[in-house]
C-alpha positions in Angstrom: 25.7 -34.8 10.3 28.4 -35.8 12.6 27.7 -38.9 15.2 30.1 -37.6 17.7 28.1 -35.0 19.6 24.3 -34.0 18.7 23.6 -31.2 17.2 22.2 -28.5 19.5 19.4 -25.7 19.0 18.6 -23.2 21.9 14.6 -21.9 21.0 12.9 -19.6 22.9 10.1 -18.1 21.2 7.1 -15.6 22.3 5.1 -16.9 19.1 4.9 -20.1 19.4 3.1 -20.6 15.6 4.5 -23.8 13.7 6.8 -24.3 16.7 6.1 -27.9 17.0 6.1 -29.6 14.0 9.5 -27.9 13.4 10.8 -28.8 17.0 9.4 -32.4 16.6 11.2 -32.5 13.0 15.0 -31.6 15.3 14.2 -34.8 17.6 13.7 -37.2 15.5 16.9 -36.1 13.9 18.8 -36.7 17.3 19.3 -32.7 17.9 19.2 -31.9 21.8 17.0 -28.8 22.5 17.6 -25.9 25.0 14.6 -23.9 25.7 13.4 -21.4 28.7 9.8 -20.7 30.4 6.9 -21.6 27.8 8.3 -22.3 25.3 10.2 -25.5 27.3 6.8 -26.1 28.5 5.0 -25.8 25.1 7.5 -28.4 23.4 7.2 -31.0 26.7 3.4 -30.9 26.1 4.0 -31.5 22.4 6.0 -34.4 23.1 9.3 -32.9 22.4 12.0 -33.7 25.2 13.6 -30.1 25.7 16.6 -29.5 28.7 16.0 -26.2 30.6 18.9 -23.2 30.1 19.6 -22.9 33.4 20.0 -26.5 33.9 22.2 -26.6 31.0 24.2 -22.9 32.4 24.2 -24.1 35.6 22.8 -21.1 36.8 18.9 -20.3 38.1 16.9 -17.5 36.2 16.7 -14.5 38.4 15.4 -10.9 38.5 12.0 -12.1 37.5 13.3 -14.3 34.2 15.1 -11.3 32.9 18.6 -13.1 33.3 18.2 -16.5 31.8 19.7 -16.5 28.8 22.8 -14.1 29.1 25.6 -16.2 29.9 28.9 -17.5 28.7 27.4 -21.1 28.0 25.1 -19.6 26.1 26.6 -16.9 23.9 29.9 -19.0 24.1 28.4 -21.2 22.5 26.7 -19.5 19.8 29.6 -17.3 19.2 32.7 -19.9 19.0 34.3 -20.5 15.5 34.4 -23.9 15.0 36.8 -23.0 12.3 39.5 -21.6 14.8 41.3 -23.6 17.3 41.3 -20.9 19.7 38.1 -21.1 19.9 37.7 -24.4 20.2 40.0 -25.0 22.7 38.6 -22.8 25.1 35.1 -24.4 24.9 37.0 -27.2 25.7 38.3 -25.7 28.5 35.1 -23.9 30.4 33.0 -27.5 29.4 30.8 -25.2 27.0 29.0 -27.3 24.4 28.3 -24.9 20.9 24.8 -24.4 20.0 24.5 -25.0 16.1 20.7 -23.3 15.9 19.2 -20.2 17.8 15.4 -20.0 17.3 13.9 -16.5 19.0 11.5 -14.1 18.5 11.2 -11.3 20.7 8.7 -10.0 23.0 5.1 -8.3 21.7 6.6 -4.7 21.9 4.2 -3.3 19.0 1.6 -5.1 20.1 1.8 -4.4 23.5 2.5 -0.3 22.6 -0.6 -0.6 20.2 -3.5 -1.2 22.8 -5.5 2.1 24.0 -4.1 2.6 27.5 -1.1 0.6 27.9 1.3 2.2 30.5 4.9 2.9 30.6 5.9 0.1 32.9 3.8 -2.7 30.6 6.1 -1.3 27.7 9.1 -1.7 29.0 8.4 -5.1 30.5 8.0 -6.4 27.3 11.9 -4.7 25.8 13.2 -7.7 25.3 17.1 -8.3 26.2 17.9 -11.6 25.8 16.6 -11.9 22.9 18.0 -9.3 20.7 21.4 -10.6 22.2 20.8 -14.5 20.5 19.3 -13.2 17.6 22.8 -10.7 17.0 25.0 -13.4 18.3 23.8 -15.9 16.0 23.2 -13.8 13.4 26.9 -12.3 13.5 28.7 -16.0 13.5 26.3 -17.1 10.9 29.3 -19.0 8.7 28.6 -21.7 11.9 25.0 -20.9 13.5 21.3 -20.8 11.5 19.0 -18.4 13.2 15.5 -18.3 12.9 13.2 -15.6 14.2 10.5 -15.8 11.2 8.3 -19.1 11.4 8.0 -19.2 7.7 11.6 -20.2 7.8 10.5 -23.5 9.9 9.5 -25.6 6.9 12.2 -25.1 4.3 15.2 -25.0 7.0 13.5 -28.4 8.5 13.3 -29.7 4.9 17.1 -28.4 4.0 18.4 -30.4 7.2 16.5 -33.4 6.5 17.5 -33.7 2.8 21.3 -32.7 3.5 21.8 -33.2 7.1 22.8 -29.4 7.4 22.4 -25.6 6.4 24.1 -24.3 3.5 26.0 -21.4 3.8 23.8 -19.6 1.6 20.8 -19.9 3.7 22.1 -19.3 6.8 23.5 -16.0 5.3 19.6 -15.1 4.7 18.6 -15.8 7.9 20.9 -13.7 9.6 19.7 -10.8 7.3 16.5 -11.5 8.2 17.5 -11.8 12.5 19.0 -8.5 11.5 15.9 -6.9 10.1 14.3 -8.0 12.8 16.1 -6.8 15.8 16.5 -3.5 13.9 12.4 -3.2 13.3 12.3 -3.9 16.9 14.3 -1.5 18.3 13.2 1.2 16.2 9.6 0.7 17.6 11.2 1.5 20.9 12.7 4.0 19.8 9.9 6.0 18.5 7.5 4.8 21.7 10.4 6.0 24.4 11.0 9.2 22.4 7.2 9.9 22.6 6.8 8.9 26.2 10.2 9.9 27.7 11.2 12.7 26.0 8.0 14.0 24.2 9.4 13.6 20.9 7.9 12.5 17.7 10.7 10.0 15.6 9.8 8.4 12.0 11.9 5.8 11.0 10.6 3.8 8.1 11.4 0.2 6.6 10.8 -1.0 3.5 11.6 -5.1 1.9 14.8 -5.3 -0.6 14.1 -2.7 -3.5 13.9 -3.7 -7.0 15.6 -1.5 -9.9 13.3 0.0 -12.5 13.8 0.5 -15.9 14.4 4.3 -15.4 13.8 7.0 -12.9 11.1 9.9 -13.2 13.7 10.7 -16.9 15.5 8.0 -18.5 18.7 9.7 -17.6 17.9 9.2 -13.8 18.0 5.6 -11.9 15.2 4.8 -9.8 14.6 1.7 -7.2 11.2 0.3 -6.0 11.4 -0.2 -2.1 8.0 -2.5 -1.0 6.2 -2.3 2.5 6.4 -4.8 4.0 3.9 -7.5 4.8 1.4 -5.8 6.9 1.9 -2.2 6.4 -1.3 -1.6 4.6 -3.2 -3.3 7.2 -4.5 -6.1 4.6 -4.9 -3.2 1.8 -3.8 -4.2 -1.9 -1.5 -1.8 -3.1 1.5 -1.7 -5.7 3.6 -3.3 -2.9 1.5 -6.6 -3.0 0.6 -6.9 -6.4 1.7 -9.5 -9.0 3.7 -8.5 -12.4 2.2 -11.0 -15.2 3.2 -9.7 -18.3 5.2 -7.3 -19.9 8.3 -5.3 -19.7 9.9 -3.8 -16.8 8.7 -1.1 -15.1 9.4 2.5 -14.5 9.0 5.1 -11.8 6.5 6.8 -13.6 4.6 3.7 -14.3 4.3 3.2 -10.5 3.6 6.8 -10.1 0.8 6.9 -12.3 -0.2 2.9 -11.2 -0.7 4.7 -7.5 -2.8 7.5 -9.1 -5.0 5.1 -11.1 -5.6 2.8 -8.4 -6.6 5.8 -5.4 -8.9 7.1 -8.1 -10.2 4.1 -8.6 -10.6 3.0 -5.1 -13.4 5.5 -4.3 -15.3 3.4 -6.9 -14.3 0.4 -5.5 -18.3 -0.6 -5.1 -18.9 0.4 -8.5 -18.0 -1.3 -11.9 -15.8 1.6 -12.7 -12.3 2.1 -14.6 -9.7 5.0 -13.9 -7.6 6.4 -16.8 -4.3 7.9 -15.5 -1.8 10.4 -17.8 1.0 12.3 -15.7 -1.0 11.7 -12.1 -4.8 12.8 -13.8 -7.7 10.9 -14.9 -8.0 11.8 -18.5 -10.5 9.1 -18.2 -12.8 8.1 -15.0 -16.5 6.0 -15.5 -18.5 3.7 -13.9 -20.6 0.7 -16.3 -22.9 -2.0 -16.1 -20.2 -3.8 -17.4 -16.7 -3.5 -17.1 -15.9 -2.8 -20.9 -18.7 -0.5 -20.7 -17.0 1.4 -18.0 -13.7 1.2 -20.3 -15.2 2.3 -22.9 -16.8 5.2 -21.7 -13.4 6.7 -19.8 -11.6 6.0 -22.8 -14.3 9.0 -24.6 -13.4 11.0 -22.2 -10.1 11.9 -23.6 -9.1 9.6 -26.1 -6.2 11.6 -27.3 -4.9 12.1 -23.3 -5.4 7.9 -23.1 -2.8 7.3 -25.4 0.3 5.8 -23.5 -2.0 5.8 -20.8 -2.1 3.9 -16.9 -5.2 2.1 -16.1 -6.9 0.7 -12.4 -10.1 -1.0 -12.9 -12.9 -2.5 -9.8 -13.1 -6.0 -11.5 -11.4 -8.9 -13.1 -10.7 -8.1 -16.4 -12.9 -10.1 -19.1 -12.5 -10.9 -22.5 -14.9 -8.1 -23.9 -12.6 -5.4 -21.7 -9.4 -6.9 -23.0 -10.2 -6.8 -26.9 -10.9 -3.4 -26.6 -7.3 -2.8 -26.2 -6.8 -3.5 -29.2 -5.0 -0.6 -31.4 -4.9 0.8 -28.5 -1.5 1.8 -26.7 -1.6 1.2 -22.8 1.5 1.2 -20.7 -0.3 -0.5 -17.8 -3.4 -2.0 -16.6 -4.0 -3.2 -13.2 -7.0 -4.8 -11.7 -8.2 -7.1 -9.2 -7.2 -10.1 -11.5 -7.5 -11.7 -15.3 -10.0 -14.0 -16.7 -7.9 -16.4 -18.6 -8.9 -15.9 -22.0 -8.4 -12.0 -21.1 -4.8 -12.8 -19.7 -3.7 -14.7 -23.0 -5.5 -11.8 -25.2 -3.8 -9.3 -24.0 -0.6 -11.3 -24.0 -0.5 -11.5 -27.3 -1.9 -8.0 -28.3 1.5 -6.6 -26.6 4.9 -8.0 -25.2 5.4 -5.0 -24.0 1.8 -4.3 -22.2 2.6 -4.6 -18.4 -0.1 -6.5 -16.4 -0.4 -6.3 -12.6 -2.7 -8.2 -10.8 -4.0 -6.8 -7.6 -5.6 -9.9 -6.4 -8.4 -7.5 -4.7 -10.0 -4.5 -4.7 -10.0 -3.2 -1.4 -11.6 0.1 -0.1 -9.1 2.9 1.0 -8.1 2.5 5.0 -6.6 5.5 7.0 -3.3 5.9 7.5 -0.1 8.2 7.1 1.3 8.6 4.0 4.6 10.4 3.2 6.2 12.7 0.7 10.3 13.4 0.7 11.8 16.3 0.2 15.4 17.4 0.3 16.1 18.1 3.9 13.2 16.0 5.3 10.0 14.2 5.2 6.4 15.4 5.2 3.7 13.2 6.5 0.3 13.5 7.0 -3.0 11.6 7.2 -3.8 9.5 3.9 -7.3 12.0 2.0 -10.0 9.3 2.6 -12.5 11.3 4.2 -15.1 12.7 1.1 -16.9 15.1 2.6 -17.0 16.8 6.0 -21.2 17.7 5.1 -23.4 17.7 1.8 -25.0 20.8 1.8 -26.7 23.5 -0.3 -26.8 27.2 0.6 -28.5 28.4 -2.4 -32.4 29.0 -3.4 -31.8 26.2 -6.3 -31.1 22.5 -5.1 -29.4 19.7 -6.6 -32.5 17.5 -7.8 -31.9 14.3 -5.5 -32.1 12.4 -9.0 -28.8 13.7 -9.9 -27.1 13.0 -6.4 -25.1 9.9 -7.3 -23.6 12.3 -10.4 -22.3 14.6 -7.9 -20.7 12.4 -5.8 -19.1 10.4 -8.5 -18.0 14.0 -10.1 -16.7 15.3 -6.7 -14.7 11.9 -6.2 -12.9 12.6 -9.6 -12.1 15.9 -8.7 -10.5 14.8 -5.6 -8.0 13.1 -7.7 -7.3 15.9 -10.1 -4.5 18.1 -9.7 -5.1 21.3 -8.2 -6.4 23.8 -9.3 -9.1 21.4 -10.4 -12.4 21.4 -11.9 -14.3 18.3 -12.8 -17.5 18.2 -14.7 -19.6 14.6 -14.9 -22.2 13.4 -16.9 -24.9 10.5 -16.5 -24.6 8.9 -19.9 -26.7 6.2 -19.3 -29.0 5.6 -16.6 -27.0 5.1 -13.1 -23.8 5.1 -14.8 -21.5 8.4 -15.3 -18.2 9.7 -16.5 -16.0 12.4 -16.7 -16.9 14.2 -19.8 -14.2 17.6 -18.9 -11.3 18.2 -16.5 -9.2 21.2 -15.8 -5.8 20.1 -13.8 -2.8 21.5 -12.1 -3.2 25.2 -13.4 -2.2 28.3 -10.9 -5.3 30.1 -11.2 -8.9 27.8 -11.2 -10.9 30.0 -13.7 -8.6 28.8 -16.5 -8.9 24.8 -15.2 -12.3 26.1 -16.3 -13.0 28.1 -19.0 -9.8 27.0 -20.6 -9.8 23.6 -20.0 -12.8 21.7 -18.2 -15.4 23.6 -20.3 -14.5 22.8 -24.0 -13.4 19.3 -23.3 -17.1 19.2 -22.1 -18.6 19.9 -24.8 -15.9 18.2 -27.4 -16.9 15.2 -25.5 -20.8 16.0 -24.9 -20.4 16.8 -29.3 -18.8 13.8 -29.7 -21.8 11.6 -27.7 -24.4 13.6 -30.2 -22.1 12.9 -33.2 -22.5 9.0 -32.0 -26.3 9.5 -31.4 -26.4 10.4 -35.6 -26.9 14.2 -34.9 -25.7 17.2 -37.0 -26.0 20.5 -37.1 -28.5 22.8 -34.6 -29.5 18.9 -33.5 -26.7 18.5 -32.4 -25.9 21.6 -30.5 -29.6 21.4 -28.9 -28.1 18.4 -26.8 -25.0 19.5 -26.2 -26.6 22.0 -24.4 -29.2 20.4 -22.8 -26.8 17.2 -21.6 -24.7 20.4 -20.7 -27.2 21.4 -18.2 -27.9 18.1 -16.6 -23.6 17.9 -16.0 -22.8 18.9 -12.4 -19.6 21.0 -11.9 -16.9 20.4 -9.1 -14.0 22.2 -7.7 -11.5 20.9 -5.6 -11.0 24.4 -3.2 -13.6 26.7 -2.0 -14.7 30.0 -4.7 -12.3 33.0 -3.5 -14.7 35.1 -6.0 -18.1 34.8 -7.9 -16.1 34.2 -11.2 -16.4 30.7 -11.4 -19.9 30.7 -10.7 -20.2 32.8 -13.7 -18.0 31.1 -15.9 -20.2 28.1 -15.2 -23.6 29.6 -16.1 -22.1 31.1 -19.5 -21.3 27.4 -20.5 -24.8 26.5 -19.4 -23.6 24.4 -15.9 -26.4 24.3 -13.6 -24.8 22.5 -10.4 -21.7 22.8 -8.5 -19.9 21.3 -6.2 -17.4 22.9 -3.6 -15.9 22.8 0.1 -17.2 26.1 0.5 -15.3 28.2 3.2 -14.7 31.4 1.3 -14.4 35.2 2.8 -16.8 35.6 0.2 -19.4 32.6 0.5 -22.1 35.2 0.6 -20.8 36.4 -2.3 -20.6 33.6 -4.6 -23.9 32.2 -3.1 -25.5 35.5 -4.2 -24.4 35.5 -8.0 -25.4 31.8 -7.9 -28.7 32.9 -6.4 -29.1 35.5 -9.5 -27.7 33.0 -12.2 -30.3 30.3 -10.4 -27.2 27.8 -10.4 -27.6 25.4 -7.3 -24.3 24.8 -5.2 -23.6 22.2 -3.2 -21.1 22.6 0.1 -19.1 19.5 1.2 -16.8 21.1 3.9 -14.0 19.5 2.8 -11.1 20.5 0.1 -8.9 18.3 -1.7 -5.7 19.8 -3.1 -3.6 17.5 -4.5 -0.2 18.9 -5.4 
């Protein structure tokens, strides 16, 4: 570092988080500090001598503090090549000493904008100006100036100038992206308030951290690029944004498609031991256990054919009994709230190709906006976390209460089902169910029944009998009787009574439904006369 002059660094920050230690770490390396308001304040009462900007300008804040910072000595300094004599002359000649680090961060805007009631004038108060200016300044003539605006950069920029006496080029190239970033975040949030409050107008702009290419798009013909929230998007929620790659190969844009679908399924049963079997956006496989590989083990019946190639989201870390049922099994992905380590290395070695994300937790699902792109625009709307609106039964027969927790648990499956959807659940063991038939995605909902829900049922329901040793008219007997403890759900209300009839031919006893129809009366009627009890839940659950 050169004896000549000290080094200089301007810093001026409305969080003031790891400030000192970093400030403290520039004094005792003989740089003189600039600094303005409380922040010149904070540093004196840390023990860090600090010279006020308008000492060093020559010129008194006015208007209130909102000219301090915006003058020549200032962004003179900041902005002179060192490299061109020019420049350096003319420093010279106005007595303007450059200013080798800008630390800033910018006034609360989003949190100011964010509290019930604020007004317009407490807003715009807090638009910072000066700021914005440093941070582009510095960030524009970073081949001389390192700019910090994050205080995670405090430690490693202290520790880079200590070690080598001054920023590499390299850093200070990443800081300025960063100062960047941040000034561009910043002004879109005023953006979108002003347009609201000024103008009445509703503006989305979005931001997302550096993207990350995937093996292939939606078809391997087609590039595709992961883009991650960033860091407080989800408001503390785990999603695919957050969560940890351990092992396998790289991954694709279906593989996060599906890894989205697994883990909202799974989320409703976040409370539960429970796993969530994903092929092309369905559960083919959804259970809850009293043990994780129980839970496995039981979604993986539900369609072990569909569970080939498979995405999985399970509620707890994964154990060594859950991982060695993988074996022979083929699984693109599994993601959970973390890995025993004996279950990490098993699965290691049952696949190089297996890809393992750890979630770190399993956290319930939050409201907030989601968003879907199309050409010409983009949709958003309220994240579906709300189950039910009422649980209700307009017909003679009731749902026993016994079988109340199988109706929830088969109405949160069919939420995730593609629509037209029809889920039908099954208590397999005492308190502990799973999704023994599923009709998805079909334009019409009586064939998601009849055609698809209904002899997947009893294929699976067979299947449980064929386990249990029985043959023949044994066999059949419970089939039909496990058939009639099953409780039925559908994702929309019943335009028509066919449904209900459909369900009573296959020997379903209890449904579940928004209700809502033209025709309620109607449906509720037949179900009357079939002595099939429906349950209303006032809310529908299309997912397209």
């Amino acid at each position: 570092m050169p004896t000549s002059a000290p080094k200089t660094a301007l810093i001026s920050v409305s969080e003031k988080r790891g400030l000192l230690p970093f400030a403290q770490g520039l004094h005792k390396l003989g740089w003189r500090i600039l600094s303005t308001g409380g922040t010149l304040k904070h540093l004196n009462d840390g023990g860090v001598p600090a010279v006020q900007v308008s000492e060093h300008t020559g010129s008194p804040e006015i208007l209130d503090g909102r000219v301090k910072t915006l003058h020549p000595r200032i962004h003179g300094g900041i902005l002179a090549r060192r490299a061109d004599a020019d420049h350096v002359r003319q420093l010279g000649e106005h007595k303007i000493d450059p200013i080798d680090a800008v630390v800033v961060n910018l006034y609360p805007f989003r949190e100011t904008v964010a509290k019930e009631g604020v007004l317009l004038d407490d807003a715009i108060e807090n638009i910072d100006i000066g700021g914005p200016s440093m941070l582009r300044s510095s960030a524009k003539n970073h081949a001389d100036v390192t700019v910090i605006c994050d205080p995670d950069d405090y430690a490693p920029v202290l520790a880079e100038l200590e070690s080598k006496g001054e920023t590499s080029l390299e850093t200070r190239r990443r800081l300025a992206v960063t100062a960047f970033r941040h000034t561009a975040d910043y002004d879109s949030a005023i953006d979108a308030y002003l347009s609201k409050a000024l103008l009445g107008e509703s503006v989305l702009r979005l931001g997302f951290q550096p993207g990350s290419v995937l093996r292939y798009g939606e078809n391997d013909h087609q590039k595709a690029s992961f883009y991650p929230e960033f860091p407080g998007a989800s408001g503390g929620e785990k999603n695919l944004g957050s969560a940890r790659q351990l092992h396998g190969k790289e991954l694709s844009y279906n593989n996060l498609v599906d890894a989205d679908a697994a883990l909202e399924a799974v989320r409703d049963l976040e409370g539960d031991i429970a796993v969530s079997i994903i092929k092309h956006m369905n559960p083919c496989g959804y259970a809850t256990g009293a043990t994780l590989a129980e839970a496995f083990e039981a979604a993986w019946q539900g369609d072990p054919v569909s569970a080939f190639g498979s995405v999985i989201a399970v509620t707890r870390k994964v154990d060594l009994a859950t991982a060695e049922l993988l074996k022979g099994r083929f699984v693109e992905l599994l993601i959970a709230p973390g890995f025993d380590a004996d279950a990490l290395d098993s699965l290691k070695k049952k696949s190089k190709d297996l890809r393992l994300l750890d979630l770190g937790e399993m956290t319930p699902p939050r409201p907030r906006k989601v968003y879907k792109h199309i050409l010409g625009g983009m949709l958003e709307q309220d994240r579906d976390v709300q189950l039910s609106r009422k649980w209700e039964s307009p017909t003679a027969a009731k749902l026993p209460e016994a079988l109340g927790p199988l109706a929830e648990f088969t109405w949160k499956a069919c939420k995730h089902i593609k629509s037209n959807a029809i889920a039908i659940g099954y208590e397999y063991a005492p308190g502990r169910y799973t999704l023994v038939g599923m009709g998805p995605g079909q334009p019409n909902r009586i064939d998601s029944n009849l055609l698809l829900a209904q002899p997947r049922a009893r294929e699976n329901l067979g299947r449980m009998a064929q386990a249990k040793g029985l043959e023949g008219a044994a066999a059949e007997t419970f089939v039909k009787e496990a058939l009639g403890r099953c409780v039925m759900a559908s994702d929309a209300f019943f335009p028509f009574d066919d449904n209900v009839k459909a369900a009573h031919q296959g020997g379903l006893r209890y449904i579940v439904q928004p209700g809502g129809s033209l025709r309620d009366a109607e449906v509720i009627a037949t179900a009357d006369q079939l002595g099939i009890a429906l349950v209303f839940t006032g809310n529908r659950h299309f997912r397209h």
